[in-house]
NUNU-644208 format. One line per field, with one value per residue (C-alpha): x, y, z. Coordinates in steps of 0.2 Angstrom, whole numbers, plus 2048, in hexadecimal, padded with zeros to 3 digits. Layout:
xx <- [X | ...]
yy <- [Y | ...]
zz <- [Z | ...]
//
This chain:
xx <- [800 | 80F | 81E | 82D | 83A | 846 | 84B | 84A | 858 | 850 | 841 | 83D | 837 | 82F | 82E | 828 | 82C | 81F | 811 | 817 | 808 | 7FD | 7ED | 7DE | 7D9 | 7D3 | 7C8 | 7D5 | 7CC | 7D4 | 7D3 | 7C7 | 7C1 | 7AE | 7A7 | 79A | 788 | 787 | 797 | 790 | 77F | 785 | 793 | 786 | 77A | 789 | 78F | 77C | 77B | 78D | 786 | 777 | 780 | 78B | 77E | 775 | 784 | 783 | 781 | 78B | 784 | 78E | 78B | 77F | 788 | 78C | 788 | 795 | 798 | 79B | 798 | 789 | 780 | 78E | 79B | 7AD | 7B5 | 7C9 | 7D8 | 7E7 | 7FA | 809 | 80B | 81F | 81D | 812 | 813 | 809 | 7F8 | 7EF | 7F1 | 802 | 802 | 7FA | 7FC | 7F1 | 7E4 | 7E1 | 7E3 | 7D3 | 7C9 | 7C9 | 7C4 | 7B5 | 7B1 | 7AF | 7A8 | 79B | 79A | 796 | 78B | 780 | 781 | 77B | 773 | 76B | 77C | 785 | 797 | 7A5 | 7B6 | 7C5 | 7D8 | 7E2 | 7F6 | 802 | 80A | 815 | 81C | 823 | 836 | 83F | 84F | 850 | 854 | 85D | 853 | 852 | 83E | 83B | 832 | 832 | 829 | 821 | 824 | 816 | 817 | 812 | 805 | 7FF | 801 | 7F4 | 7E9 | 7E8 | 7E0 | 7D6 | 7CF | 7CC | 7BF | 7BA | 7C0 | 7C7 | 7D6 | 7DD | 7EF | 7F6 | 802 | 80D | 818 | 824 | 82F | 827 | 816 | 805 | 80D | 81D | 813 | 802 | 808 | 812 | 803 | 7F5 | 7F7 | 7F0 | 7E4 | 7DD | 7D6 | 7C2 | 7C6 | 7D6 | 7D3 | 7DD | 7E2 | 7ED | 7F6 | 7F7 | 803 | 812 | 80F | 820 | 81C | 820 | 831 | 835 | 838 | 82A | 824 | 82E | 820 | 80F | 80D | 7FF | 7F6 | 7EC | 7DB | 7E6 | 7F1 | 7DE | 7D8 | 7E7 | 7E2 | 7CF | 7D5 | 7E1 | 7D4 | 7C6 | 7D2 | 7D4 | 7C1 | 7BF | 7CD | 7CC | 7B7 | 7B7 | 7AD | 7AD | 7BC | 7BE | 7CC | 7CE | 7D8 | 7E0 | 7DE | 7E1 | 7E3 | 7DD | 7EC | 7EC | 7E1 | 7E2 | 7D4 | 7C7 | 7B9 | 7C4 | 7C4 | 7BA | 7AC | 7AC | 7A0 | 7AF | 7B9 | 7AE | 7B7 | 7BB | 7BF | 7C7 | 7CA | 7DB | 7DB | 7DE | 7D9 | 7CA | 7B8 | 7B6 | 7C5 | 7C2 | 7B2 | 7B9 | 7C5 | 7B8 | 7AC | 7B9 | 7C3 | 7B8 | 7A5 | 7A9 | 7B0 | 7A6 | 7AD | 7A2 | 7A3 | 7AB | 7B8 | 7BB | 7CC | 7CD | 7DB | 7DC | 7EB | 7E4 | 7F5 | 7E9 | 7D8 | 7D5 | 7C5 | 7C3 | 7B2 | 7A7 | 79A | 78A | 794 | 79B | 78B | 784 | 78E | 788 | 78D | 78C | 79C | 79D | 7AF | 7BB | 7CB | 7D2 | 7E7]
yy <- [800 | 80B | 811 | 804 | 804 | 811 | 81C | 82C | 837 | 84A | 854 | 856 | 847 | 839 | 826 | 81A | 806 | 7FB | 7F2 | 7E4 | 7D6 | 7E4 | 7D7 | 7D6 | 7C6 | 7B8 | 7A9 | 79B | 796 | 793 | 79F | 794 | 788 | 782 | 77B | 76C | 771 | 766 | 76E | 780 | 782 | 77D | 78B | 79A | 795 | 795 | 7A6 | 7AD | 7A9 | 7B2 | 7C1 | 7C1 | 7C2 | 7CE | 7DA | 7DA | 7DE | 7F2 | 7FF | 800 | 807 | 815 | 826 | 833 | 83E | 84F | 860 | 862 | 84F | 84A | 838 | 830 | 83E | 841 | 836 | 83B | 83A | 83C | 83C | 835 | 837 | 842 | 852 | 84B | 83C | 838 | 827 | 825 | 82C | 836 | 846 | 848 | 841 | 84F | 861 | 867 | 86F | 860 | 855 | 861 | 85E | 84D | 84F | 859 | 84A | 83F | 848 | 84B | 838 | 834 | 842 | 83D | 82B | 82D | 83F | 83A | 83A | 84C | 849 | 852 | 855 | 851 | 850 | 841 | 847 | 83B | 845 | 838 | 82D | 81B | 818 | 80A | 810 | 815 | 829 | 831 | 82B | 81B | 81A | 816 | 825 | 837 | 843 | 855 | 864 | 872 | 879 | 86A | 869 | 87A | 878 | 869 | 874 | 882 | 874 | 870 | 881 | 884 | 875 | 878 | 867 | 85D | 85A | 847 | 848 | 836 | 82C | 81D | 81E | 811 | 80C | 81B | 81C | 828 | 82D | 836 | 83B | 844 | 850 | 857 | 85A | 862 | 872 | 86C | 85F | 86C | 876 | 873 | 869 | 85F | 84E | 83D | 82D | 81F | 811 | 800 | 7F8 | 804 | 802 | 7F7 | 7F5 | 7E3 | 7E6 | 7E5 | 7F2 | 7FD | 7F3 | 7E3 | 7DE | 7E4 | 7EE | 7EF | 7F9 | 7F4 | 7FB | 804 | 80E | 813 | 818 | 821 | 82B | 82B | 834 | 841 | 846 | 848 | 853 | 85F | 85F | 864 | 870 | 87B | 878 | 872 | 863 | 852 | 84C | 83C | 82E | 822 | 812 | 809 | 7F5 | 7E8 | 7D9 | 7CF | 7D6 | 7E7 | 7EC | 7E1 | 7DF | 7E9 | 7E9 | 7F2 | 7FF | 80F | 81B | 82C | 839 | 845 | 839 | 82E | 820 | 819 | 807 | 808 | 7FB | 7FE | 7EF | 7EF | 7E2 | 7DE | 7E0 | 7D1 | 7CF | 7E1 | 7DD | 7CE | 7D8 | 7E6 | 7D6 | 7CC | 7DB | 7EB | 7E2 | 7D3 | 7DF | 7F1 | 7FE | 80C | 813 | 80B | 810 | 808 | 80C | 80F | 810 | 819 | 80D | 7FF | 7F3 | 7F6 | 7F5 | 7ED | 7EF | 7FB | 7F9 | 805 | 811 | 80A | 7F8 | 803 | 809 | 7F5 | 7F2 | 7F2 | 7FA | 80B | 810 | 823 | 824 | 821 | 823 | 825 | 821]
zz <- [800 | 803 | 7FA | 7F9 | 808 | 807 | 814 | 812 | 811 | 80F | 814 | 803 | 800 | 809 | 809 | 812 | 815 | 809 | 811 | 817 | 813 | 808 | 802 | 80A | 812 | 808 | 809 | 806 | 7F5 | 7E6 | 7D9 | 7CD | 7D9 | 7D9 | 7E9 | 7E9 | 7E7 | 7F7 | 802 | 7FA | 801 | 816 | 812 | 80A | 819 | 827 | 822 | 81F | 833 | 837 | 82D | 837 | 847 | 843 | 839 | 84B | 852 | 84C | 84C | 85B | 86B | 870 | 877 | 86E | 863 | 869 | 860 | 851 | 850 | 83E | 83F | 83C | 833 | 825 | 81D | 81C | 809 | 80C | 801 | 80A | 807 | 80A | 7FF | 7FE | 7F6 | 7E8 | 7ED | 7FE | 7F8 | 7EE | 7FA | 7EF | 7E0 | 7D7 | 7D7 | 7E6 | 7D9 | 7D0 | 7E1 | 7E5 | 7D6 | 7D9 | 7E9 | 7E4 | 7D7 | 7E6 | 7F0 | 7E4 | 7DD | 7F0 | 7F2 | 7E3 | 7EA | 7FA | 7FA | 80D | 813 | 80F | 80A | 818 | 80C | 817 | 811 | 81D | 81E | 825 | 830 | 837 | 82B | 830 | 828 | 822 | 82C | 83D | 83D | 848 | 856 | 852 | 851 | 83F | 83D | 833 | 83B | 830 | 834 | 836 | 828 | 81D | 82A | 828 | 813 | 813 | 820 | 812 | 804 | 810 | 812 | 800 | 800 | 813 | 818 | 828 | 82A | 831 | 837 | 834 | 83F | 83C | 84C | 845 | 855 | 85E | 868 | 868 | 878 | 871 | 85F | 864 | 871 | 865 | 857 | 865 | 860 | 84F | 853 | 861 | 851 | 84D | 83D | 840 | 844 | 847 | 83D | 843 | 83A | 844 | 836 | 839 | 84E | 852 | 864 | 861 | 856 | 846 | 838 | 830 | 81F | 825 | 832 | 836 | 844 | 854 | 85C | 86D | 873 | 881 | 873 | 86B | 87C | 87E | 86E | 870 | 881 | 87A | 86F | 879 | 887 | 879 | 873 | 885 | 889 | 87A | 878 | 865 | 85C | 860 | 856 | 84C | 84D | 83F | 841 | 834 | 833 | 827 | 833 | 841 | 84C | 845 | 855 | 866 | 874 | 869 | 877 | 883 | 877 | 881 | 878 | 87C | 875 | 871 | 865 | 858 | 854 | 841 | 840 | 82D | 821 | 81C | 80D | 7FA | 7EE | 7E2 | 7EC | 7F2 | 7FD | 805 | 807 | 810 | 819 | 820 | 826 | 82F | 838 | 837 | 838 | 844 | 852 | 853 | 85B | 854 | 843 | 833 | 823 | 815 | 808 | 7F6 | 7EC | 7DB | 7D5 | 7CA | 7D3 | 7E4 | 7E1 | 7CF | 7CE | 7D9 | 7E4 | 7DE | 7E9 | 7E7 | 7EE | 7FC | 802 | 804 | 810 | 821 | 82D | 823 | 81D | 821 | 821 | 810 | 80D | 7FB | 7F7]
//
């Protein structure tokens, strides 16, 4: 999903360690194969029960959203990347002009779609990148400066949208990376994403192994968020999570709801429809937190086909947060 592994060597350019393990889950079929009309109808009727259960399971009881909430009344259409490398994401691989055109098509795609749910335009910066070498700090990690910050806060005013401040903390921890970005994320439309794969709580190198995150390291997040909501009296704000596989988040259920921060669960996989479709039942729908994402990739090499909208807004729960790349 990522740029190739190379460690970067300037600030004028940023790369990050490729994803280690990038497809979506499958089904352990063979491409081709054809099941028995005797061993096909107990399978179809088995997981028509498991759907069953875990449609019932949402939407999630939480608390009521407070005034200024965005979730559930509006769906969030963001473009994701870094403006120094046109490989991470759509955020900089165009101009910023054209990068905002196309966020107007899709805004206006979805809007036509699903004209009950109003579109919420949002630009998602990685503002933390994870690194294939260690730094000067060892911690596998390249942080952006404000001014980058600041550039992507200026298209995001042209087009009135949110802003999502990205972290991959590499061998670091939310601990030592969010402080740092308050003064940001205590703006009315700043808001947070973080990246599970490049977490290296458990070792390894960024891209080499997939990285964690545990419902405390959330928590930990959920509660920065809402002690700045409090402190500086601005909108509930919104944390998206990034998660591909089943150890991309641990101990779900301890994970806390607090009217101050909604909480995206987002299905971080590429691959044709079916296998994200897989993916977003088996680790987004089979353990609710509270609100869902769903990813989209504009490269053919990622999503080929990609899912289209109308197949988007089938799924249940209701997806009211994407993510293009």
């Amino acid at each position: 999903m990522r740029a190739p592994a190379t460690k970067a060597s300037d600030s004028t350019q940023v790369r990050q360690p490729t994803k280690a393990g990038t497809n979506t889950t499958k089904n352990g079929a063979k491409a081709g194969s054809k099941a028995a009309p005797t061993e096909a109808a107990p399978r179809v009727n088995a997981e028509a029960r498991r759907d069953s259960i875990l449609n019932a399971m949402w939407p999630v009881k939480g608390p009521d959203p407070l005034p200024g909430s965005i979730l559930p009344n509006k769906r969030i259409i963001a473009f994701y990347g870094n403006p120094l490398s046109t490989r991470m994401g759509v955020l900089g691989e165009y101009e910023p002009d054209d990068m905002l055109r196309r966020l107007d098509a899709e805004v206006a795609a979805w809007n036509a779609a699903d004209p009950a749910t109003p579109v919420q335009p949002a630009l998602h910066l990685i503002a933390v990148v994870a690194q294939a070498g260690p730094g000067r700090d060892g911690k596998y990690r390249l942080r952006m400066d404000s001014s980058l910050i600041e550039r992507v806060a200026g298209w995001a005013a042209r087009r009135n949208a949110l802003v999502f401040l990205d972290i991959q903390v590499g061998l670091s921890t939310l601990e030592q990376e969010l402080p740092r970005l308050s003064g940001f994320l205590s703006r009315p439309n700043f808001h947070l994403g973080i990246d599970p794969e490049f977490s290296m709580k458990n070792g390894g190198i960024p891209g080499k192994r997939i990285g964690t995150f545990d419902a405390s390291d959330i928590n930990y997040a959920a509660s920065f968020l809402a002690d700045l909501v409090t402190k500086h009296n601005v909108p509930p704000k919104v944390l998206t999570v990034h998660r591909f596989t089943q150890r991309g988040v641990t101990n779900y259920k301890n994970i806390k709801l607090d009217p101050r921060v909604q909480i995206v669960m987002h299905m971080d996989g590429f691959g044709s429809p079916t296998l994200k479709r897989g993916t977003f039942r088996n680790y987004i729908k089979a353990e609710p937190v509270q609100f869902v994402g769903w990813k989209q990739f504009f490269k053919p090499k990622n999503d080929n086909p990609r899912t289209t909208i109308a197949e988007i807004l089938k799924l249940w729960p209701k997806v009211l947060y994407i993510q293009y790349q």
